[in-house]
N, C-alpha and C positions, 0 to 999 in steps of 0.2 A: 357567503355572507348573509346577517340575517335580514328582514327585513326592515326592522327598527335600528341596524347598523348603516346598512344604504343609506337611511334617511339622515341619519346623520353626518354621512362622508357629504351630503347633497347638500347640507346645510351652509351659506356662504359665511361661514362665522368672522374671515378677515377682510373680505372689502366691506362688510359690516363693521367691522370693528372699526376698520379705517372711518367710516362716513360719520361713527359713535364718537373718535378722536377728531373729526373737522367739528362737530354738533357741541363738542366740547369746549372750542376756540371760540366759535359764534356767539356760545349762551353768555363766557366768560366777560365779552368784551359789551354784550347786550346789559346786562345785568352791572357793571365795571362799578357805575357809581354810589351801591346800593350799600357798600363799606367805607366809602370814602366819601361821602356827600358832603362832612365838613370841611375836610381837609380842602375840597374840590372849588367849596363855597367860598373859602378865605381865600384864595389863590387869584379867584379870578372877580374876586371881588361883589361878588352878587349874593341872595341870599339863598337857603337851604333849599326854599321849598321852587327855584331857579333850576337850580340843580336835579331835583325830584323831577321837574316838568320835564325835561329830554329824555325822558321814559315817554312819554306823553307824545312828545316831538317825535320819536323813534318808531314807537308803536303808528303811530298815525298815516309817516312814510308808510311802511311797510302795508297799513289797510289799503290804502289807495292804490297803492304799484302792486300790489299782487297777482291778483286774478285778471288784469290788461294783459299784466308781462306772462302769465302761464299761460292764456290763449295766443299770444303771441309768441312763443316759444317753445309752440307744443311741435311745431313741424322739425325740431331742431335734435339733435343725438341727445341725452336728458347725463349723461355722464359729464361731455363737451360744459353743456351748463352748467351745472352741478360744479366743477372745476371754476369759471366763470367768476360763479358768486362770490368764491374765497378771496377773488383778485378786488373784488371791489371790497371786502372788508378787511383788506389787507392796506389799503389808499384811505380807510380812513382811521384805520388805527395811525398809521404815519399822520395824519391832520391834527387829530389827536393829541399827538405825543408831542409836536411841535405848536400845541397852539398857545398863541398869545392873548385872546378873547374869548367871551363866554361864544358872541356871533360864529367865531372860528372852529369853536370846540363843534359846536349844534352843526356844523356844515359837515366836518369830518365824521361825524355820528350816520345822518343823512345819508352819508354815501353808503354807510354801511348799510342803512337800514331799505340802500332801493334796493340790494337782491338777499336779503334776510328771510322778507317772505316765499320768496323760489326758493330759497335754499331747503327753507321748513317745507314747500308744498312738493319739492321733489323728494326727500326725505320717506317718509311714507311707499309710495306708489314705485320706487325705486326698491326700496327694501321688498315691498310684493313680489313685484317682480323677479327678484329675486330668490327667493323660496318660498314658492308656491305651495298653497297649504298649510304655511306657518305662517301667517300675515303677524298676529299678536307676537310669535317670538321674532321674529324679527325687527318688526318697529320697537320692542322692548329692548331688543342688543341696542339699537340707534337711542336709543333715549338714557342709554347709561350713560352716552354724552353732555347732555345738557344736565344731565343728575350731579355728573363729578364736577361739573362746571360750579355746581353748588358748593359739594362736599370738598373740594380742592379748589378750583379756579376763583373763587370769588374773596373765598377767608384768606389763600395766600394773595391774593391781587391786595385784599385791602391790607394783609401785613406789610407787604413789599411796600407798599404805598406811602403808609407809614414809616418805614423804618427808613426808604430812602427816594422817599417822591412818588407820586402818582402818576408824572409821566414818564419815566424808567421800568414801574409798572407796566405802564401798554406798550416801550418799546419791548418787552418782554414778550408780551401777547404775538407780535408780529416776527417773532423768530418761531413761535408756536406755533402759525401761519403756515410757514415756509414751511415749516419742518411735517405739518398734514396735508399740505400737495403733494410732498414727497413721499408721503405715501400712499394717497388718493391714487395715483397718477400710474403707478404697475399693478395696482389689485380689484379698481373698481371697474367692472364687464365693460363694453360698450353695448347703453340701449336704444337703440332707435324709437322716431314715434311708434303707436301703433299703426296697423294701417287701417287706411281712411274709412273703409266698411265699418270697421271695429269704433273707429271714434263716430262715427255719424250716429251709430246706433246707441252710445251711451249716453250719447247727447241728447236723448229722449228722455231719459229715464231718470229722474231726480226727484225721490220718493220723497212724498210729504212729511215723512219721519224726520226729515233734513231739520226742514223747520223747528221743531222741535227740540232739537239739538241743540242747535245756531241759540237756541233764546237760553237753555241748560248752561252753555257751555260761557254764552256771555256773561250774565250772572255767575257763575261760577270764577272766571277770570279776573271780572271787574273786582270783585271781592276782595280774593285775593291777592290782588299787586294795589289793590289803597294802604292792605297792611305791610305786604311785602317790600315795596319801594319804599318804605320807611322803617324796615327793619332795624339795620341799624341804631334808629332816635329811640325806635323803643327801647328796645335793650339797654343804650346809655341812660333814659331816663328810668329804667328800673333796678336795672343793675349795676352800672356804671359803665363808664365809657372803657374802662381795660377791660372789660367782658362782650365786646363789640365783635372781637373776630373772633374767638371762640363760639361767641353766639351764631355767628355764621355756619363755621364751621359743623357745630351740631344741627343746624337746619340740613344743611348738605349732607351728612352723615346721615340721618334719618331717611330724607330723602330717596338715597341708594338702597335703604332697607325699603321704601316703598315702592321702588320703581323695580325689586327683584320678586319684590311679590306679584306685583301685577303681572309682570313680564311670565311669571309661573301660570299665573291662574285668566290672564285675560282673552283666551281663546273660548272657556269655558264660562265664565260670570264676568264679563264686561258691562252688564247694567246694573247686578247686584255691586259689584267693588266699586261702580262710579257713585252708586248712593252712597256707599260707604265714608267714601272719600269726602264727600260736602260736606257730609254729617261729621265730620273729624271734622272739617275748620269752623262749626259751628261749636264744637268743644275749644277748640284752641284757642278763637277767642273769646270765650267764656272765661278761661282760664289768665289770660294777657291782659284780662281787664282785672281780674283778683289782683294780680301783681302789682299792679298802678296804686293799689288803694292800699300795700302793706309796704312793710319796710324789711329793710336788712336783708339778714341771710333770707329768710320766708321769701323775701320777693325775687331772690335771684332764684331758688329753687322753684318756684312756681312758674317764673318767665319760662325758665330752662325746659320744664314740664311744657310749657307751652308750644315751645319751636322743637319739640321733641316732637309730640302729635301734629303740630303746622308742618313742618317736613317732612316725617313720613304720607304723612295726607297729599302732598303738593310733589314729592318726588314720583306718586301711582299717576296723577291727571293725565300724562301727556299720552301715555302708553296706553292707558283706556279711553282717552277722548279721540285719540286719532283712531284706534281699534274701530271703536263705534262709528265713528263716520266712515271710515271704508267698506264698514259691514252694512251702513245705510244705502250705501250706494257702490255698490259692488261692482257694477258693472262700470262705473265712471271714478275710478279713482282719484285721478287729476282734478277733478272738481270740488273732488268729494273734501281731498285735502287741499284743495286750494280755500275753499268755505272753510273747513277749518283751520285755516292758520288765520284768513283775515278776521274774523271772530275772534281767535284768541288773542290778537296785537290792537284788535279794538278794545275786548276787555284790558289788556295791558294800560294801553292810553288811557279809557275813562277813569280806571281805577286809581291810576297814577294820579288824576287831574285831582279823583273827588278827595284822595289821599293828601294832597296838597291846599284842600281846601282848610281839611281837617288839623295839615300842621300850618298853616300860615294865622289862624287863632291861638297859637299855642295847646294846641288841645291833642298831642299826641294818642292818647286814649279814645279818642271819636275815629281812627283808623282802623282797629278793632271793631269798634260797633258796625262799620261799612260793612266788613265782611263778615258779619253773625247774622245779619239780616239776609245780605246777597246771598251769602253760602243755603240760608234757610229753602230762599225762595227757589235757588237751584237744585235742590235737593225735592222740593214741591214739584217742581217741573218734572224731572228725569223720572220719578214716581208713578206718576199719575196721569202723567201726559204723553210720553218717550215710548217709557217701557211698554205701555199697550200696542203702540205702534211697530216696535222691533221684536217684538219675543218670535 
């Protein structure tokens, strides 16, 4: 056999795929209200930008319990955990599904969102583990999940939604649940911690380039989910509200196409395609704001244009932002992504919040502007301040 064949018989392509089909449940159910914010709003009685803020709520859990719950759970099998998480996002999809209140809904969220962040900070360092020497392709198999979560989980959640309830929708999600323990549960290895020699000594090591990152990647985030959690409103106010899940839909589809190019190329230009990437949602909403100010057909083609280049830009981030921070700190994975998830669910939150500011004026179009600035300034960072430090 030759030796480029080895490496590929070596490659764990199915308890990857499985961890890519749990990543796919999480994102779905994370993301859930980003097609259905109306529907969501009228129901339970409150208003849109109500609705928006549990992004906000969600993202915020997840900062706080992260990095406690990974140093506290580092002594424990990372598979056993891993398994774990699903069970608490499985308890609040059921809350969920049965809630009677906005307070009820935000509780069953909550629960999900206490092991969201372990679940993203095991994700990574799991997949290393895994196939050693392929770190990029491997968190890139993993990240097809939260990509399809785009391109499939989110436009049918917000169909289904639509066409026969929003909570028949998430009882949906949680047969999807079940159904990726089931396969979690015979394919994914058992990992132990490291041992303790090993972790004491990465525990030293947490290169200044870190910093760096953390302030890239939050600007980069915040950005984009001021516009993204209101994807949606855009759309209907540009294009019309029957173009809402289609509009998803091609965000998610784009998406897949960026998250297989990265997955291609990000062992080799992980800080060239991470600029790349900024610099695309500094286009897109350039682009998102044209749309605003025309009408008719023009403005539905140019939106469309818009979440064509916003989702392929936003399906590469996760695959080169985890890249790079494992490669900052290589010798401490677990940290390395445990820093990065709680950065990217703080960006989640602020962006949501300042997103909420911008629709609570009616001023759907100042969501855009959030992220042409932020994207800018992240793009300034990763440039000029990052890339000297990791080349």
């Amino acid at each position: 056999m030759s030796t480029s064949n080895a490496t590929e018989a070596r490659f764990p392509i199915v308890p990857l795929t499985a961890m890519s089909f749990a990543a796919f449940v999480y994102v779905t159910f994370e993301m859930f209200a980003v097609g259905l914010i109306r529907p969501m709003a009228r129901d339970l009685d409150v208003s849109e930008s109500r609705i928006g803020l549990l992004m906000t709520v969600y993202a915020s859990v997840v900062a706080i319990v992260t990095i406690p719950a990974m140093m506290w759970l580092a002594r424990f099998n990372k598979r056993t955990i891993f398994l774990i998480t699903l069970g608490f996002l499985a308890a609040g999809i059921v809350i969920q599904a049965l809630t009677v209140s906005y307070a009820m809904l935000a509780v069953g969220r909550i629960i999900a969102a206490l092991t969201h962040g372990v679940f993203w900070a095991l994700v990574g360092p799991m997949a290393a583990r895994m196939s050693p020497g392929n770190t990029g392709k491997a968190v890139g198999v993993v990240s097809v999940g939260s990509t399809m979560a785009l391109v499939v989980g989110s436009p049918l959640a917000t169909w289904i939604g639509e066409l026969i309830g929003w909570r028949p929708a998430t009882w949906l999600l949680g047969v999807l649940t079940i159904a990726a323990v089931a396969v979690l549960v015979p394919t994914v290895p058992s990992l132990p911690p490291l041992p303790k020699e090993t972790a004491a000594k990465a525990k030293k090591k947490l290169p200044w380039g870190l910093i760096s990152l953390v302030i890239f990647l939050m600007l980069a985030v915040t950005g984009v989910f001021a516009a993204y959690t209101y994807l949606g409103l855009i759309i209907a106010e540009t294009a019309g509200d029957g173009f809402v899940s289609a509009g998803l839909f091609a965000f998610g589809a784009l998406g897949l196409v960026g998250v297989t190019v990265a997955t291609r190329t990000v062992d080799r230009r992980m800080l060239r395609g991470s600029v790349h990437t900024t610099t695309l949602f500094v286009i897109a909403a350039i682009l998102g704001q044209l749309a605003f100010g025309l009408e008719g057909v023009v403005s539905v083609v140019i939106v469309f244009l818009a979440i064509t280049v916003f989702g392929g830009a936003y399906g590469a981030l996760p695959t080169l932002g985890t890249t790079i921070f494992l490669h900052a700190a290589r010798d401490n994975p677990d940290a390395a992504s445990s820093l990065y998830v709680v950065t990217y669910q703080v960006g989640i939150a602020s962006g949501a919040a300042l997103g909420a500011l911008a629709v609570d004026t009616s001023w759907t179009a100042g969501t855009l502007w959030i992220m042409a600035g932020l994207s800018l300034a992240s793009t300034l960072v990763l440039a000029l301040w990052s890339r000297p430090l990791l080349r």
